[in-house]
C-alpha positions as CSV (number, residue, x, y, z in Angstrom):
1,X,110.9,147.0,161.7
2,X,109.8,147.0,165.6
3,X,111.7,148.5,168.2
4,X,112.6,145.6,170.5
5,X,113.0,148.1,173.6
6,X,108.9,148.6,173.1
7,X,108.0,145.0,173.1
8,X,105.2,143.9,175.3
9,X,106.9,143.2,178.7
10,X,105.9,139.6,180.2
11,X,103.4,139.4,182.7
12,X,104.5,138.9,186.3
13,X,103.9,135.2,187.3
14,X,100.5,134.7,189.7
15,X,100.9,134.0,193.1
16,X,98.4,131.5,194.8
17,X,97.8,133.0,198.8
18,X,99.2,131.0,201.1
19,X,96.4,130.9,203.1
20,X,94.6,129.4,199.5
21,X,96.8,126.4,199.2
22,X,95.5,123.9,202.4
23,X,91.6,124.8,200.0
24,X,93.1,123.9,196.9
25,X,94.9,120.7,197.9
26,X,91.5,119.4,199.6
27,X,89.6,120.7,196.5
28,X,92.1,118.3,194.7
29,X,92.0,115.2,196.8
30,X,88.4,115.4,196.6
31,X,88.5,115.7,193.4
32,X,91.2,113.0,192.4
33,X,88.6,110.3,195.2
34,X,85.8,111.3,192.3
35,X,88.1,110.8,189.7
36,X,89.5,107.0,191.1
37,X,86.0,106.0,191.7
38,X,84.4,106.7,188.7
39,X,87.3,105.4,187.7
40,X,86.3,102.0,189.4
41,X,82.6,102.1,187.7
42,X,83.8,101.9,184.5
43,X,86.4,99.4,184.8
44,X,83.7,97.3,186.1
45,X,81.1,98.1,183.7
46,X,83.4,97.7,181.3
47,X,84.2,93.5,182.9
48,X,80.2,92.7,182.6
49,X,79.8,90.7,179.5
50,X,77.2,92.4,176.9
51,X,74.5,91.0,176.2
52,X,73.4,90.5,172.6
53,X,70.2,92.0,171.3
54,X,67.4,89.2,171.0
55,X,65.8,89.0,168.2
56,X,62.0,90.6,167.5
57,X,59.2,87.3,167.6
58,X,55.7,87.2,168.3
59,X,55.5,86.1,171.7
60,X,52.6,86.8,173.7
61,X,53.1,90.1,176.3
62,X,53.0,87.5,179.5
63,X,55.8,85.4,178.4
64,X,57.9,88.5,177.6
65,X,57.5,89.8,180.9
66,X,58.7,86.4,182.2
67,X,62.0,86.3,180.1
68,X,62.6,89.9,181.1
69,X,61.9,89.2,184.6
70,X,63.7,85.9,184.5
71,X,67.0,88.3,182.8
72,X,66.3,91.1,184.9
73,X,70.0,92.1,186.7
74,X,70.6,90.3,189.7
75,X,70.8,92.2,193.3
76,X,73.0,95.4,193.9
77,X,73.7,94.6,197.4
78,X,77.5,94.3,198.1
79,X,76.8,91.2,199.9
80,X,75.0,89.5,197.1
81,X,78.1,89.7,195.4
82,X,81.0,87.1,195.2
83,X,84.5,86.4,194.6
84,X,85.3,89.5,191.9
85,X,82.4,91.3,191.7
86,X,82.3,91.7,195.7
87,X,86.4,93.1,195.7
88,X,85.6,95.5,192.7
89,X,82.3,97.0,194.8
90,X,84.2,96.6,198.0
91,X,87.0,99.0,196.5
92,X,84.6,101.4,195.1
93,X,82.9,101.8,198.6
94,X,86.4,102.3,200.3
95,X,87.1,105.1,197.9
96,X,83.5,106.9,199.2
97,X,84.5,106.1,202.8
98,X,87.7,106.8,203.3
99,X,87.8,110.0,200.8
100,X,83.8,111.6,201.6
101,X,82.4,110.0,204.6
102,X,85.1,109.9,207.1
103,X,86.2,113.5,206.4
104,X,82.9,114.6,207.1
105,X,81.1,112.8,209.0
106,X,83.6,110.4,210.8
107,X,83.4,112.5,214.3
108,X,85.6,111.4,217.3
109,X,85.7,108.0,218.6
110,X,84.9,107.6,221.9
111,X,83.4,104.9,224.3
112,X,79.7,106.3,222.9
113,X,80.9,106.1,219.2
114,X,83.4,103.7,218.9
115,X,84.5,103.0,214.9
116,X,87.3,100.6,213.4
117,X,89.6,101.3,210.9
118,X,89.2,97.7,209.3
119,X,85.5,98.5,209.1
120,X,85.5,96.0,205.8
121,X,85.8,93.1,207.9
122,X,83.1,93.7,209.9
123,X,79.9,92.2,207.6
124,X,77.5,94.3,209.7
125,X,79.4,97.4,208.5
126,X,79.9,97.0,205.2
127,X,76.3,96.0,204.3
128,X,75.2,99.3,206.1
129,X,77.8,101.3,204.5
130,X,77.0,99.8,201.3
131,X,73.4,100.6,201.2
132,X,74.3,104.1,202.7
133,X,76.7,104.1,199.2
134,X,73.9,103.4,197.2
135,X,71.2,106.0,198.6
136,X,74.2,108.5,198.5
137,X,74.7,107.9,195.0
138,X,70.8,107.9,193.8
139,X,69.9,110.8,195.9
140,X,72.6,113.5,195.3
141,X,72.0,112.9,191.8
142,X,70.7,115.9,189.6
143,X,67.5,114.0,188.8
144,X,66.6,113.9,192.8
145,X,65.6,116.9,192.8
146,X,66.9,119.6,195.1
147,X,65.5,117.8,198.1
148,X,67.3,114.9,197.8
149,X,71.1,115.5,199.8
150,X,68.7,116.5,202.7
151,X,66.7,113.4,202.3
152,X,69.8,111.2,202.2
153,X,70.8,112.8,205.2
154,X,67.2,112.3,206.8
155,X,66.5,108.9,206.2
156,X,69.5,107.0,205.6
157,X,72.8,108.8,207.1
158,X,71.4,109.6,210.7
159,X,69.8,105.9,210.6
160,X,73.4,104.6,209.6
161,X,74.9,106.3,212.3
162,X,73.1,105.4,215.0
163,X,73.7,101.4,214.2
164,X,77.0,101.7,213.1
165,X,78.7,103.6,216.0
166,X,76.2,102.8,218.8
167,X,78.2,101.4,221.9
168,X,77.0,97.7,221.5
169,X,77.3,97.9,217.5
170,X,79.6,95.9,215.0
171,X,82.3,98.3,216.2
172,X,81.3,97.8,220.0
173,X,84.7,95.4,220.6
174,X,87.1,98.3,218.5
175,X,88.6,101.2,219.0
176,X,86.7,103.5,221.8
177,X,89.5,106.4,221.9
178,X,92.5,107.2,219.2
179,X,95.2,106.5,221.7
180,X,94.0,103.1,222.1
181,X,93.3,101.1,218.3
182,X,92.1,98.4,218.7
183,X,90.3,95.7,216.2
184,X,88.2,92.5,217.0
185,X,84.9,91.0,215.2
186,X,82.4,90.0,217.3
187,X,81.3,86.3,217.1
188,X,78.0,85.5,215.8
189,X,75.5,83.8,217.8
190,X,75.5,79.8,216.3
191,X,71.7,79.3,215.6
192,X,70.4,76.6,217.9
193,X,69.8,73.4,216.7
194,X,66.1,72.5,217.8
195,X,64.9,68.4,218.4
196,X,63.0,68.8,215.0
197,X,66.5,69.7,213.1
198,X,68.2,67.1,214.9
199,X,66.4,64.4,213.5
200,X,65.4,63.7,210.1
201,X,62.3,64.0,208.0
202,X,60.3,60.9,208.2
203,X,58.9,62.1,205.2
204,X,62.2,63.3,203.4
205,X,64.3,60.7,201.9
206,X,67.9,61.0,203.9
């Protein structure tokens, strides 16, 4: 029998720097954003209906490519997308921006970069966002290659930038310093209505 006084003594618990903790908490916020918005994906991948497999025939190559092009998914962009679909993207990008792309790249608002923290109801900035969302998600992707972040960065995020916080962009009427918020959408320009679309087509039965 074993003498209990020569048992293996417990190890000493470990003890996380203080100076460690502010990383590991943003380590883990970043990582919970990843985890909701993937999270997101698959709830609404899992909401598409699935289509079921058609049947093998012997139609001719041309009219295959016509029913594959006629079937072919409809358009990505957010503002394609209604009702539903457009609230379930519309979350998914608020995840990326408020959890990726402000923390890095929000910078400080001023009267040269103004920004609004109700950025989704400006249309202007939520289409650019959007397709910012998009490139971000193709081109930091394994399969870009290791030139892809940089190429994101190149072509898409500077270009965003420029638009979205330029002094007379979709923020221009928003906040321009963090003491004073502020939050109005521009009004869009009505389109003029010309002699020839006042009056109707002779040739068009009214």
């Amino acid at each position: 029998m074993s003498d209990p006084s020569k048992a293996t003594p417990e190890p000493e618990p470990f003890r996380v720097p203080d100076g460690d903790l502010d990383d590991l908490a943003s380590t883990l916020a970043k990582t919970m954003a990843e985890v909701r918005q993937h999270g997101v994906i698959l709830d609404r991948l899992a909401s598409e209906p699935v289509s079921a497999p058609r049947p093998i025939d012997d139609t001719s190559t041309a009219d295959t490519a016509g029913a594959d092009k006629a079937g072919a998914a409809a358009s990505v962009f957010i503002l394609a997308l209604g009702g539903e679909a457009y609230a379930v993207e519309l979350a998914a990008l608020s995840d990326w921006v408020n959890y990726l792309f402000l923390p890095v790249y929000g910078r400080e608002i001023s009267t040269t970069r103004p920004w609004c923290d109700r950025w989704y109801e400006h249309p202007e900035a939520v289409a650019r966002l959007h397709a910012l969302w998009l490139a971000w998600q193709q081109l930091t992707d394994a399969e870009a290659g290791l030139s892809g972040p940089s190429t994101w960065h190149r072509d898409h995020l500077d270009q965003a930038l420029v638009h979205l916080r330029a002094p007379d962009g979709p923020f221009a009427a928003c906040t321009t310093s963090p003491t004073r918020p502020n939050h109005r959408v521009l009004a869009t320009p009505a389109p003029e209505l010309t002699e020839a679309t006042q009056r109707p087509n002779p040739r068009r039965p009214v």
